[in-house]
C-alpha positions in Angstrom: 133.3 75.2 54.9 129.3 75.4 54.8 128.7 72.2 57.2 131.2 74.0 59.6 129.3 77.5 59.3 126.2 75.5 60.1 127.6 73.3 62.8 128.6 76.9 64.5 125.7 78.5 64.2 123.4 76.0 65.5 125.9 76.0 68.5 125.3 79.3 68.9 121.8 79.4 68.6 121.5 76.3 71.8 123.6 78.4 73.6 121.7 81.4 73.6 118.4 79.7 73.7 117.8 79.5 77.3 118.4 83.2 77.5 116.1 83.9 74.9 113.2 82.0 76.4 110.2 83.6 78.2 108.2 82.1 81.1 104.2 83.2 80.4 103.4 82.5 84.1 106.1 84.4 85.6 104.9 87.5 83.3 101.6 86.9 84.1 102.8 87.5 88.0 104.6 90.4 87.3 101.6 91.8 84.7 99.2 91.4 87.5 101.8 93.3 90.4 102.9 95.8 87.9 100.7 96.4 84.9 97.4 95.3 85.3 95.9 98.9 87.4 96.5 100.7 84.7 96.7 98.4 81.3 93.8 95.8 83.0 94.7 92.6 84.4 95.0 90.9 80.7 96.1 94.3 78.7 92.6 94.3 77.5 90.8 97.4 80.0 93.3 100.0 80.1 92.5 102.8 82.7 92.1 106.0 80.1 91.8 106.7 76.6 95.6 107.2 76.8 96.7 104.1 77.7 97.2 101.4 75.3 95.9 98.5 74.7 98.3 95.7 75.1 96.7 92.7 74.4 97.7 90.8 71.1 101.0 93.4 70.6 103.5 91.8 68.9 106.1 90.5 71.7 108.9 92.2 69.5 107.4 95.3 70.0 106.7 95.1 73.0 109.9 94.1 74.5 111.4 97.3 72.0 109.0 99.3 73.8 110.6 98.4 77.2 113.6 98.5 76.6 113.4 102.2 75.3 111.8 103.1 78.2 114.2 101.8 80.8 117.0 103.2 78.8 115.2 106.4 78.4 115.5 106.7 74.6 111.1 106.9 75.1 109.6 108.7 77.8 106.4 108.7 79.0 105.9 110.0 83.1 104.2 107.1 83.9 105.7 104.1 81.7 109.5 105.4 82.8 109.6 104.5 86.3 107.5 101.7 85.7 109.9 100.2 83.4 113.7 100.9 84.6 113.5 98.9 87.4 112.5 95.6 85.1 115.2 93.1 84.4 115.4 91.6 80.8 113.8 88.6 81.9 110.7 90.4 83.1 110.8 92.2 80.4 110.5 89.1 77.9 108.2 87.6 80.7 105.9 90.3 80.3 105.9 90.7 76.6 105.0 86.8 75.9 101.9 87.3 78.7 100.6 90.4 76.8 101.1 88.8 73.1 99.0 85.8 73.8 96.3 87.7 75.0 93.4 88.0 73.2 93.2 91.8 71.1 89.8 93.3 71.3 87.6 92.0 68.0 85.9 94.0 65.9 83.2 92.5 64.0 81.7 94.0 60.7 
């Protein structure tokens, strides 16, 4: 029963895989067209105090952030518009890009 549990989940889990992938040049791209005037071009200069950082976020978060704001469940008058018209691709796209940037380092 076990090996046939384990035989159905690893099915599952190839399946799924190519959906679950992100492309880090294709969210650069979009990072650059979409993002970038107001997070900087690497999510590492935002354009106030206000707006976050998002270099180095988790990619997690970052695609939970997303999604809440194309769904509406978080709203913000700029990030709302920005995000509903991103397909879940982008979304995962972006969210790589901006986790494997460097986060600003503070030394002690």
């Amino acid at each position: 029963m076990n090996k046939i549990l384990f035989a159905a989940a690893c099915t599952f889990l190839l399946a799924a895989a190519p959906a679950l992938a992100a492309d880090y040049e294709a969210g650069k791209k979009k990072a650059g067209e979409v993002c970038a005037a107001c997070h900087g071009e690497d999510g590492t200069k935002p354009l106030t105090p206000e707006t976050p950082i998002l270099a180095g976020q988790y990619a997690d978060y970052l695609v939970h952030s997303l999604e809440a704001y194309k769904k509406g469940t978080r709203q913000n008058p700029l990030m709302s518009p920005m995000a509903q018209p991103l397909t879940d691709e982008e979304i995962r796209n972006l969210s790589l890009y901006f986790s494997r940037q460097k986060a600003l380092q503070v030394k002690y």
